[in-house]
C-alpha positions in Angstrom: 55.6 73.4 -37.2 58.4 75.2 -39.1 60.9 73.3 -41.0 63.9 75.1 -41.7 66.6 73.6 -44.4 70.3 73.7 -42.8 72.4 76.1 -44.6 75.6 75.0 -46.6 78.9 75.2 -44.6 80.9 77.7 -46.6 84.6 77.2 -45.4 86.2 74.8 -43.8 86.8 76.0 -40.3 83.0 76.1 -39.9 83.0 72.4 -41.4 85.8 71.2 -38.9 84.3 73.5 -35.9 80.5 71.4 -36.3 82.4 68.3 -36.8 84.6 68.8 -33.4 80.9 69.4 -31.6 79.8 66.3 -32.6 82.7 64.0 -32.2 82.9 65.5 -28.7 79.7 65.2 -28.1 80.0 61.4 -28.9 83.6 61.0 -27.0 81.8 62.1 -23.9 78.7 60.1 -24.1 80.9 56.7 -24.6 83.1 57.9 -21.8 80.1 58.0 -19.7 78.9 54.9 -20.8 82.2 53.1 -19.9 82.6 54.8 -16.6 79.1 53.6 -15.7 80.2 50.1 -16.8 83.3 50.5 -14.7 81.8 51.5 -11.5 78.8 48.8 -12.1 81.8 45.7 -12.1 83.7 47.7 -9.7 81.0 46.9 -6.8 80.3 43.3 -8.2 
């Protein structure tokens, strides 16, 4: 099994762009969460 070390972020639109992928990535897994929750109380 390969290991390969990440590479250093060199400027800072590459810094922001991995940062936006993960805080969307994180804004659509609570929003799924919630609507889940929603729709669960709903038919209570």
């Amino acid at each position: 099994m390969d290991i390969h070390k990440p590479k250093p972020i060199r400027n800072w639109r590459k810094f922001l762009k991995e940062v936006g992928f993960i805080v969307l990535g994180v804004s659509i897994a609570l929003g799924g969460e919630q609507a889940v929750k929603y729709f669960h109380w709903k038919g209570r």
